[in-house]
C-alpha positions in Angstrom: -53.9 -17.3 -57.6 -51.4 -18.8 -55.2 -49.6 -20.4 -58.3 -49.1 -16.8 -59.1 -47.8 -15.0 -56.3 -45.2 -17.9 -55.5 -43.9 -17.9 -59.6 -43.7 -14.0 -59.1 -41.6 -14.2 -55.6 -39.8 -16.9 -57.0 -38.7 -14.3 -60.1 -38.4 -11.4 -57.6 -35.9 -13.9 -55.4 -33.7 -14.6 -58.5 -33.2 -11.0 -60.0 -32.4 -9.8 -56.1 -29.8 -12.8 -55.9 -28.9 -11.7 -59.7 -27.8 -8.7 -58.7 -26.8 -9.9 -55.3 -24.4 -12.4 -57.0 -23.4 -10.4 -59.3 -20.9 -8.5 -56.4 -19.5 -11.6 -55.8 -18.6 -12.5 -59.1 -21.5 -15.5 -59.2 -24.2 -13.6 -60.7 -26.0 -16.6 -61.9 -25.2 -18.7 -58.9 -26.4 -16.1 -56.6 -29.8 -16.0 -59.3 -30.3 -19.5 -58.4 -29.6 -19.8 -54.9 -32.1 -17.4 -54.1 -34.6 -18.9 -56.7 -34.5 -22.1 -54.7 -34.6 -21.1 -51.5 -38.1 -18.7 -52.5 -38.8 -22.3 -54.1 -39.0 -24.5 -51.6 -40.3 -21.6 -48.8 -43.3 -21.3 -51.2 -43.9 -24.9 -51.6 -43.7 -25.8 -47.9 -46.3 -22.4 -47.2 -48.5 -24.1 -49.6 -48.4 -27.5 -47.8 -49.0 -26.3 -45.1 -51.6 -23.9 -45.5 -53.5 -26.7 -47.6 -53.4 -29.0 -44.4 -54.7 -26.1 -42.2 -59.5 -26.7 -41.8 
């Protein structure tokens, strides 16, 4: 379930930095930069709610 919710923020992240970009003239840069940093916030949530008793 928690693979799930972090693909579908992750998706959510790039068409907001799609469109975000997109104003700047970087639409795809924009896509991607916000695709990462979703990215790594949901794989450093997951650490650390794994380590958590």
């Amino acid at each position: 379930m928690r693979t799930i919710i972090s693909t579908v923020i992750v998706v959510i992240a790039a068409v907001i930095g799609f469109f975000m970009g997109g104003g700047m003239n970087e639409a795809m840069g924009g896509a991607i930069l916000f695709a990462t940093i979703a990215g790594f916030a949901c794989t450093i949530q997951a650490i650390e709610s794994k380590n958590k008793p």
